[in-house]
Residue frames as a rotation matrix with the C-alpha (Angstrom) as fourth column:
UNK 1
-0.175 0.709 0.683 0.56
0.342 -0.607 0.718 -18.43
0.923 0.359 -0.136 -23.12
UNK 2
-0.964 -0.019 -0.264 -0.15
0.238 -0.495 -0.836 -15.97
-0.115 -0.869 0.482 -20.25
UNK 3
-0.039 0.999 0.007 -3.91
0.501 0.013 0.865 -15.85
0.864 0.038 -0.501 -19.15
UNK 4
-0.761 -0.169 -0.627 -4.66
0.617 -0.488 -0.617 -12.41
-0.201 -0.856 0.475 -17.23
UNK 5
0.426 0.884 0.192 -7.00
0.901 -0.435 0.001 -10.22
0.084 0.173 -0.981 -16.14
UNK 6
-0.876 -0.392 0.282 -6.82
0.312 -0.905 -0.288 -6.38
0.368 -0.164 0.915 -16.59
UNK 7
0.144 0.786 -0.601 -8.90
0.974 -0.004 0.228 -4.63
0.177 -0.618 -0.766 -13.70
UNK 8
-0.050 0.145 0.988 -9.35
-0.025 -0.989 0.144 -0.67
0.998 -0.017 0.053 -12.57
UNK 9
-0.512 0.130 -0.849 -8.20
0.764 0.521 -0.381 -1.67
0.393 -0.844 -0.366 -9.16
UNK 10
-0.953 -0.067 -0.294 -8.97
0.274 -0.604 -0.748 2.04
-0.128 -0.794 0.594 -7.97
UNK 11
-0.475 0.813 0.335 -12.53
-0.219 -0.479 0.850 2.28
0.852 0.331 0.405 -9.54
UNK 12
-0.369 0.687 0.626 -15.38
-0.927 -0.324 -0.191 2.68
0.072 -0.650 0.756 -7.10
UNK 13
0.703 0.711 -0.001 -17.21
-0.692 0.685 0.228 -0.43
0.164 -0.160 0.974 -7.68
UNK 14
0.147 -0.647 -0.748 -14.20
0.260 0.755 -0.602 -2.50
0.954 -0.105 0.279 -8.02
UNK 15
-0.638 -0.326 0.698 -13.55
-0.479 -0.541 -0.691 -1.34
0.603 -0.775 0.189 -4.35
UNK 16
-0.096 0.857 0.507 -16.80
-0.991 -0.036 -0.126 -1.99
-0.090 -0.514 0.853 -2.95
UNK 17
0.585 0.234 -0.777 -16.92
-0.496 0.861 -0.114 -5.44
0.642 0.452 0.620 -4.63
UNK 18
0.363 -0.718 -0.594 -13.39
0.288 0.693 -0.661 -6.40
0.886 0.069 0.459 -3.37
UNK 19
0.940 0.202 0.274 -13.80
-0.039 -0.737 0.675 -4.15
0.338 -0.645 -0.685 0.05
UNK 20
-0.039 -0.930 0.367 -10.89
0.799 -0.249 -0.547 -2.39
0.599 0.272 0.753 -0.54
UNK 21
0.413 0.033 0.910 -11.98
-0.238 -0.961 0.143 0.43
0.879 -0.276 -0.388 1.68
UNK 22
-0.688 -0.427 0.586 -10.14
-0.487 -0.327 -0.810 1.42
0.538 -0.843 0.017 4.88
UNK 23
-0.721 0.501 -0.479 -12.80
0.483 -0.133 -0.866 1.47
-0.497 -0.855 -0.146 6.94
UNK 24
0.074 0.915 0.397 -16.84
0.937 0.073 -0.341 2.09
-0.341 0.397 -0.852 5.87
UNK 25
0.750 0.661 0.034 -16.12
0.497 -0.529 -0.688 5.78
-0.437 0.532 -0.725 4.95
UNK 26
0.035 -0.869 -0.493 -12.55
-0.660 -0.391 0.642 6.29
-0.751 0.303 -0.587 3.75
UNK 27
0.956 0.206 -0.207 -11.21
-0.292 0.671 -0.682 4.90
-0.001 0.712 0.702 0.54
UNK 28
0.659 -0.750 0.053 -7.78
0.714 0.646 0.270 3.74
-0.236 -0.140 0.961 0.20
UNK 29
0.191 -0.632 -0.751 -5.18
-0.283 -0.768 0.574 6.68
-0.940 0.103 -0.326 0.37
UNK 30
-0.690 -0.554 0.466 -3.41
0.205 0.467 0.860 4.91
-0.694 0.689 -0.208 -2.91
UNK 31
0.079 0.902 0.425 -6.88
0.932 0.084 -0.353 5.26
-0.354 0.424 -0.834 -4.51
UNK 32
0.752 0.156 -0.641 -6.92
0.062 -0.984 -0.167 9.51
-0.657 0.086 -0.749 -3.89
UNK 33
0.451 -0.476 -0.755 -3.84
-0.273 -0.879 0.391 9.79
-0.850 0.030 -0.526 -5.36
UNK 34
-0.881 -0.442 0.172 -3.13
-0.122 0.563 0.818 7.03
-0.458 0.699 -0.549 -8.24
UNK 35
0.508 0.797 0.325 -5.15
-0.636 0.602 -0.483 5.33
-0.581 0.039 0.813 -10.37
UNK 36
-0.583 -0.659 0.476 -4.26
-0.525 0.752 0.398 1.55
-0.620 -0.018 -0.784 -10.25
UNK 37
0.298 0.220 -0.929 -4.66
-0.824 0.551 -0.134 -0.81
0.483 0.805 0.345 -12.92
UNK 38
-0.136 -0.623 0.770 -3.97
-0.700 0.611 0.370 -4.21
-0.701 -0.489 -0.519 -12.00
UNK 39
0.036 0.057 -0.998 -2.74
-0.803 0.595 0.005 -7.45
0.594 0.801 0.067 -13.97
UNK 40
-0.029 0.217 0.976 -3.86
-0.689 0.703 -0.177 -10.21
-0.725 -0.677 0.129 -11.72
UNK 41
0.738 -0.068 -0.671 -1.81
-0.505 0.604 -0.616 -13.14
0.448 0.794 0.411 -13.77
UNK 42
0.680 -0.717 0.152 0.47
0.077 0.276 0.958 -15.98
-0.729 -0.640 0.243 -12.13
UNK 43
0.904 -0.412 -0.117 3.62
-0.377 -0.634 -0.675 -14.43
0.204 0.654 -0.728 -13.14
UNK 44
0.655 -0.239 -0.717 5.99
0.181 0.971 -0.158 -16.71
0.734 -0.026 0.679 -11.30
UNK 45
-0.305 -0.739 -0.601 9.22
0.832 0.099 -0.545 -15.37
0.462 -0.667 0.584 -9.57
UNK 46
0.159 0.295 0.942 7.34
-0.292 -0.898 0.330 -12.21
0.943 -0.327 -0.057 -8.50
UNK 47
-0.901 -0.298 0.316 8.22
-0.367 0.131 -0.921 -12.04
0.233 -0.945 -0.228 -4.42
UNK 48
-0.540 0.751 0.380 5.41
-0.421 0.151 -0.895 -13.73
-0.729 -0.643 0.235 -2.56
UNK 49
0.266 0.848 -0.458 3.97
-0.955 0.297 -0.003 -15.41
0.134 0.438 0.889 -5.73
UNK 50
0.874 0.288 0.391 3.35
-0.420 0.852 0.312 -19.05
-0.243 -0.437 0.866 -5.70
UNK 51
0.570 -0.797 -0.202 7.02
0.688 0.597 -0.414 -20.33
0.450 0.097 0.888 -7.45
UNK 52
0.170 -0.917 0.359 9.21
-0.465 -0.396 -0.792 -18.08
0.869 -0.032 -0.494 -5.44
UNK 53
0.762 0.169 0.625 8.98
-0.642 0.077 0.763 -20.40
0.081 -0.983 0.168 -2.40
UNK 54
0.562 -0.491 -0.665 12.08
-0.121 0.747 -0.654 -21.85
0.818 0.448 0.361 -1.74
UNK 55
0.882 -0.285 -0.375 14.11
0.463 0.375 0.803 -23.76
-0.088 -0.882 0.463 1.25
UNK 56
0.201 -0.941 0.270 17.40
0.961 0.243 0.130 -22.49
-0.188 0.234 0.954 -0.29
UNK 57
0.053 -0.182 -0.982 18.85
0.338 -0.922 0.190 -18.74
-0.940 -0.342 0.013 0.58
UNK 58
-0.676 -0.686 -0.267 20.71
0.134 -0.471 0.872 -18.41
-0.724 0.554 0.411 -2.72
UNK 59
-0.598 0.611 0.518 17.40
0.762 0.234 0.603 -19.53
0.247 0.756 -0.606 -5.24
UNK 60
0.182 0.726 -0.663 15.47
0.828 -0.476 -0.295 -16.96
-0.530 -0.496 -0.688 -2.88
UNK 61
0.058 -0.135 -0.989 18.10
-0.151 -0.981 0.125 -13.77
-0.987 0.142 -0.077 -3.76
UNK 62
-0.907 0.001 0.421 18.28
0.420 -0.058 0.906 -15.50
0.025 0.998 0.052 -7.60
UNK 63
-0.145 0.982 0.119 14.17
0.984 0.131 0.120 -14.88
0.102 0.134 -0.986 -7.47
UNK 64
0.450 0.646 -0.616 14.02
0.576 -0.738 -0.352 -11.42
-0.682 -0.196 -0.704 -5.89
UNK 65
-0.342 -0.334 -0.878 16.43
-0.145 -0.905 0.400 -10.14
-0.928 0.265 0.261 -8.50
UNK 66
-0.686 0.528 0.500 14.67
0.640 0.109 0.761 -11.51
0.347 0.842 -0.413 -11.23
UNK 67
-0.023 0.921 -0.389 11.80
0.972 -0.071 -0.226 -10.16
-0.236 -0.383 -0.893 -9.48
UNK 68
0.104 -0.288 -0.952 13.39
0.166 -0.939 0.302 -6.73
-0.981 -0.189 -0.050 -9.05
UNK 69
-0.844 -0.457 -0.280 14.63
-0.190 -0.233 0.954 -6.35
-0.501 0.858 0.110 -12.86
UNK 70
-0.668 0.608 0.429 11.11
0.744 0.537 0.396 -7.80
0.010 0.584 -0.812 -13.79
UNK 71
0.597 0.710 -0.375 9.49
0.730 -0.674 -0.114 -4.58
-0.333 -0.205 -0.920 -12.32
UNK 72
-0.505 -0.729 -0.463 12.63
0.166 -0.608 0.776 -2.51
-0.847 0.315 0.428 -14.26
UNK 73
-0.799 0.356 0.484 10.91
0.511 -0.021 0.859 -3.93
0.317 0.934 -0.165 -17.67
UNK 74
-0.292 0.876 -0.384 7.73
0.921 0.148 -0.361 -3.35
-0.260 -0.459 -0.849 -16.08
UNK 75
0.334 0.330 -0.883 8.23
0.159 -0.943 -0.292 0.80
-0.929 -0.043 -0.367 -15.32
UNK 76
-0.585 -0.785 -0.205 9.98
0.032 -0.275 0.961 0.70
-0.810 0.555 0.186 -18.54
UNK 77
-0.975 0.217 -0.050 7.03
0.001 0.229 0.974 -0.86
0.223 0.949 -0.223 -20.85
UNK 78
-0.535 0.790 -0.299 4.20
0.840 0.460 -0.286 -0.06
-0.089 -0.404 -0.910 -19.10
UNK 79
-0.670 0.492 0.557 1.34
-0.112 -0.808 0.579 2.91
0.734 0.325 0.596 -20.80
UNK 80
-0.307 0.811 -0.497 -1.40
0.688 -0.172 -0.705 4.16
-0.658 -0.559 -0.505 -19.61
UNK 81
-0.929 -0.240 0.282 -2.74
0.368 -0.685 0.629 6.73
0.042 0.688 0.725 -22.79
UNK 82
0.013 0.872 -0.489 -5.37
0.609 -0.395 -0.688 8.97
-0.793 -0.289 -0.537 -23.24
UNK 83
0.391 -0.361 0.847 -6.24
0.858 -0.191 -0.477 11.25
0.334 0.913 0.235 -25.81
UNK 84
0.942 -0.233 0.243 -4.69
-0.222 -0.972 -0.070 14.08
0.252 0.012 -0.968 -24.41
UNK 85
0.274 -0.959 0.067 -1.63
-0.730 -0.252 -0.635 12.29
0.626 0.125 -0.769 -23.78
UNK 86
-0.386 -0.739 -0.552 0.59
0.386 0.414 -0.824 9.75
0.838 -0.532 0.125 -21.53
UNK 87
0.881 0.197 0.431 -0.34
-0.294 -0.486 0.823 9.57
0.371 -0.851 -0.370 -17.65
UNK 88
-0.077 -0.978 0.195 2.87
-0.791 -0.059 -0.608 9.26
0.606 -0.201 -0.769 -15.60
UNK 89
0.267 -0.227 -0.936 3.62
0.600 0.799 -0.022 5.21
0.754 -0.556 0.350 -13.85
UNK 90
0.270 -0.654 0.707 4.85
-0.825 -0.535 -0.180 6.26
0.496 -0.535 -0.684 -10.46
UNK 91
-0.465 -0.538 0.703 5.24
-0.838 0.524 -0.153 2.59
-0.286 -0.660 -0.694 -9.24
UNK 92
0.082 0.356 -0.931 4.92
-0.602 0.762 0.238 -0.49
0.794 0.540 0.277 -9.71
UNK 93
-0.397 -0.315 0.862 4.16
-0.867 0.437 -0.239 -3.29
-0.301 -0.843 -0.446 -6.50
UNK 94
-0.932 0.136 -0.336 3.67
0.101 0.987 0.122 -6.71
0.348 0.080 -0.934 -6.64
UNK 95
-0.177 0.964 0.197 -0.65
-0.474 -0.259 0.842 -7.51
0.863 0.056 0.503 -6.13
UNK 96
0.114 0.564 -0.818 -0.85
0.144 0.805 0.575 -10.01
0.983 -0.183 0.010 -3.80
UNK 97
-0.800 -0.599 -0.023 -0.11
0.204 -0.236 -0.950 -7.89
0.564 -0.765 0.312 -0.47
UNK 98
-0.775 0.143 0.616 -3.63
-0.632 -0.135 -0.764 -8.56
-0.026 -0.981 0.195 0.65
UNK 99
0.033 0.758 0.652 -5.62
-0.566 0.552 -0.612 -11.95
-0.824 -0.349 0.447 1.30
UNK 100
-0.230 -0.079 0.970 -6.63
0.495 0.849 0.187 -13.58
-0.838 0.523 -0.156 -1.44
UNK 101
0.620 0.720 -0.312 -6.58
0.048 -0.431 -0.901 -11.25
-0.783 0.544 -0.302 -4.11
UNK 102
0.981 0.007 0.195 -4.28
0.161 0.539 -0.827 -12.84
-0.111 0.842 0.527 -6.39
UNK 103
-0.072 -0.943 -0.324 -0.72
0.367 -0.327 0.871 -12.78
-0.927 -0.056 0.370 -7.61
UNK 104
0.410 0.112 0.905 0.31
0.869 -0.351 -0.350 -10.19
0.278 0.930 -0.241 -10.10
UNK 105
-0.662 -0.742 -0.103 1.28
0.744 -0.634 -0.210 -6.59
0.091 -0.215 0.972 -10.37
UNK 106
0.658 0.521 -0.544 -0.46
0.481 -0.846 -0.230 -2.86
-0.580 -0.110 -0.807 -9.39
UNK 107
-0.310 -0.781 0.543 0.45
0.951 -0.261 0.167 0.04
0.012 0.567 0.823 -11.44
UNK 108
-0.025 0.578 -0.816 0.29
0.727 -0.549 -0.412 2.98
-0.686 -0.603 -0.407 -10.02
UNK 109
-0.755 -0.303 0.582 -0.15
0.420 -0.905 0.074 6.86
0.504 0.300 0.810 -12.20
UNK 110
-0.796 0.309 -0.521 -0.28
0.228 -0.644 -0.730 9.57
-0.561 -0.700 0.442 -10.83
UNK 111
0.258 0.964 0.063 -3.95
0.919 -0.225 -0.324 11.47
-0.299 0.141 -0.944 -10.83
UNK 112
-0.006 0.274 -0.962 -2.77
0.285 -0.921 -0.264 14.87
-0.958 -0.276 -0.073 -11.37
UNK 113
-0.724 0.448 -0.524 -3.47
-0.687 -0.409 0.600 15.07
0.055 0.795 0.604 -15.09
UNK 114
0.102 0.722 0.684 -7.34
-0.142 0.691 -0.708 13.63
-0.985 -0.025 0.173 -15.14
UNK 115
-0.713 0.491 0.500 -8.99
0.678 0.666 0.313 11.31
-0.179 0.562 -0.808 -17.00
UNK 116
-0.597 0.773 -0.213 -12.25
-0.517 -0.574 -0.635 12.96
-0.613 -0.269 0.743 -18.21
UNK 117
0.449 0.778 0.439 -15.44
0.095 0.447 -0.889 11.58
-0.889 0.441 0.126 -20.20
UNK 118
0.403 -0.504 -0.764 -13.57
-0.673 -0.729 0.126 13.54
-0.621 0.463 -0.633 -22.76
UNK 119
-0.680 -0.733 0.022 -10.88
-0.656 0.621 0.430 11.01
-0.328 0.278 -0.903 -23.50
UNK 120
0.450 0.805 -0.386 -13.89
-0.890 0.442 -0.116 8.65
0.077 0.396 0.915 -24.50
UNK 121
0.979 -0.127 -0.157 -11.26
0.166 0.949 0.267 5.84
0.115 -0.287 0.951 -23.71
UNK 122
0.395 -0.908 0.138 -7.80
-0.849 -0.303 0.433 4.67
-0.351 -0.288 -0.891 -22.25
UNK 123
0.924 0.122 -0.362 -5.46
-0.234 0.930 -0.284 1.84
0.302 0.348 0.888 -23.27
UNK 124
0.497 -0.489 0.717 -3.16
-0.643 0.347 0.682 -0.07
-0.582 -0.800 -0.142 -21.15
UNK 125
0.666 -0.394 -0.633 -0.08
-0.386 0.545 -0.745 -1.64
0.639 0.740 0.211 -22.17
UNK 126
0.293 -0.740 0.606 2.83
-0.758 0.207 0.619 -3.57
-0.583 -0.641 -0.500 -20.59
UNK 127
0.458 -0.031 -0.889 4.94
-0.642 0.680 -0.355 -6.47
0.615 0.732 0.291 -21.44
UNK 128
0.337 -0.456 0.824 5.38
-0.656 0.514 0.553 -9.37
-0.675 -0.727 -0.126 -19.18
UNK 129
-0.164 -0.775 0.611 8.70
0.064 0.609 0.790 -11.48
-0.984 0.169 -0.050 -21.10
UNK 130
-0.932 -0.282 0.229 7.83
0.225 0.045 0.973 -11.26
-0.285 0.958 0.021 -25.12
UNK 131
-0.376 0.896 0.235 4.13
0.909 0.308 0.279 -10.94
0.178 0.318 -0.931 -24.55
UNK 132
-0.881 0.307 0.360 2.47
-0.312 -0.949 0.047 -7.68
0.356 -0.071 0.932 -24.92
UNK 133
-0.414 0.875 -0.253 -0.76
0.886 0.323 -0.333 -7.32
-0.209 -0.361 -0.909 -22.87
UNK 134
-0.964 0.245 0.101 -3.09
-0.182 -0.889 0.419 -4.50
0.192 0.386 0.902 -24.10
UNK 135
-0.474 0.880 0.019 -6.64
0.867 0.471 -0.164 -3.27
-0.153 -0.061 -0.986 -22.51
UNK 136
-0.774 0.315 0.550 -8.85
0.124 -0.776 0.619 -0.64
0.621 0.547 0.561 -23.84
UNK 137
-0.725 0.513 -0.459 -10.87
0.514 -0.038 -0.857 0.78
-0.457 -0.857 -0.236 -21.06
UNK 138
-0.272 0.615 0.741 -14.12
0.421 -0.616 0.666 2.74
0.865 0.493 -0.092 -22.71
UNK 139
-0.996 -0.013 0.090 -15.09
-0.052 -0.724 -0.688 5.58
0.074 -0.690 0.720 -20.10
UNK 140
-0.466 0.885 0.009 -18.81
-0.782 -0.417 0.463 5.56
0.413 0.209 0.886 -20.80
UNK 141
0.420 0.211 -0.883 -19.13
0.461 0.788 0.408 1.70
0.782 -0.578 0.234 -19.38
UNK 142
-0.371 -0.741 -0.560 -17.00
0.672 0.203 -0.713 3.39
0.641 -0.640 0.422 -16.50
UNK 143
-0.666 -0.269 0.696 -19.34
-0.253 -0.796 -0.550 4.93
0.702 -0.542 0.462 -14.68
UNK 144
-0.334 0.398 -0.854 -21.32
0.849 0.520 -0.089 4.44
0.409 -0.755 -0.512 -11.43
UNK 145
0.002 0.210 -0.978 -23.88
0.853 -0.510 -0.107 6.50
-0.521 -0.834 -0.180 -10.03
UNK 146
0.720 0.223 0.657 -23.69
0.658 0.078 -0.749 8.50
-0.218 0.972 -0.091 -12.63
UNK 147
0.338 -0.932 -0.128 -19.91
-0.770 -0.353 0.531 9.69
-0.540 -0.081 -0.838 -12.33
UNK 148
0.681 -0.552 -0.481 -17.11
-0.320 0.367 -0.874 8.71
0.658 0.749 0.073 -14.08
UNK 149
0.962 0.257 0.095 -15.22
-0.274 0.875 0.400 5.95
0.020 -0.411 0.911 -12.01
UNK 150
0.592 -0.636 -0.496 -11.52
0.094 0.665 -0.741 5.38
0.801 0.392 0.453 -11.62
C-alpha cells in the first residue's frame, strides 16, 4: 500500500506555510508559470530518495534508470482535468530538491489555459506501479483572501 499526500504546491498559502518564496516579495518563478501539484510519498528508487543510496556504481546507474523510466510512466499517466478540458504536464522533477520537504514527485502544467471558479473543481491522477492515485481539488475551499489560489 502506498500512503501519500496530494498538495497544490504552487497555491498561495501552501507557499507561505512552507516559505517557498524567493525572497519576502517574489514568489517562485515555477509558481508564475506552472501550477504544481505535488505527491509527497516515499517512492523508493527516485534519485535522492531515501533507498537510492548506495556504495556500489552499478546499483546507483540500475536506480537512476529505474528512476528515469519511472518519470516516463509518470508524464505518460499523469492528468490534471478541468471542465473545460486537459491542462498540459510540462515536467515532471523529483520533490525533495529542498530541505526537508519530503521525497516524492512535482508536476508541473503549464498556466496558459486557466483554472477559473468556473471549473468548480479539478482532479488529479497518476499512477505510481499498479496503483492509481486520484485527488479532487474543489475550487471554492481554494481560495485565500478572497481569490482563487493555485
Amino acid at each position: 500500500m502506498i500512503r501519500a499526500t496530494v498538495r497544490w504546491e504552487s497555491a498561495l498559502p501552501v507557499q507561505e506555510a512552507l516559505h517557498l518564496h524567493v525572497d519576502d516579495e517574489k514568489p517562485n518563478p515555477d509558481f508564475e508559470k506552472y501550477y504544481v501539484v505535488a505527491l509527497i510519498s516515499d517512492l523508493g528508487d527516485l534519485p535522492g530518495g531515501r533507498h537510492s543510496r548506495s556504495d556500489d556504481s552499478s546499483d546507483d546507474d540500475d536506480r537512476t534508470d529505474r528512476a528515469d523510466r519511472r518519470m516516463e510512466v509518470f508524464k505518460d499517466y499523469t492528468r490534471l482535468e478541468r471542465k473545460d478540458g486537459p491542462l498540459h504536464l510540462e515536467k515532471v522533477d523529483e520533490a525533495s530538491r529542498t530541505g526537508s520537504r519530503g521525497p516524492g514527485v512535482y508536476f508541473y502544467f503549464s498556466r496558459s489555459n486557466e483554472i477559473s471558479m468556473d471549473d468548480k473543481e479539478v482532479d488529479f491522477s497518476t499512477k505510481v506501479g499498479a496503483t492509481e492515485i486520484k485527488a479532487r481539488f474543489t475550487l471554492k475551499d481554494m481560495r485565500y483572501h478572497g481569490k482563487l489560489a493555485l
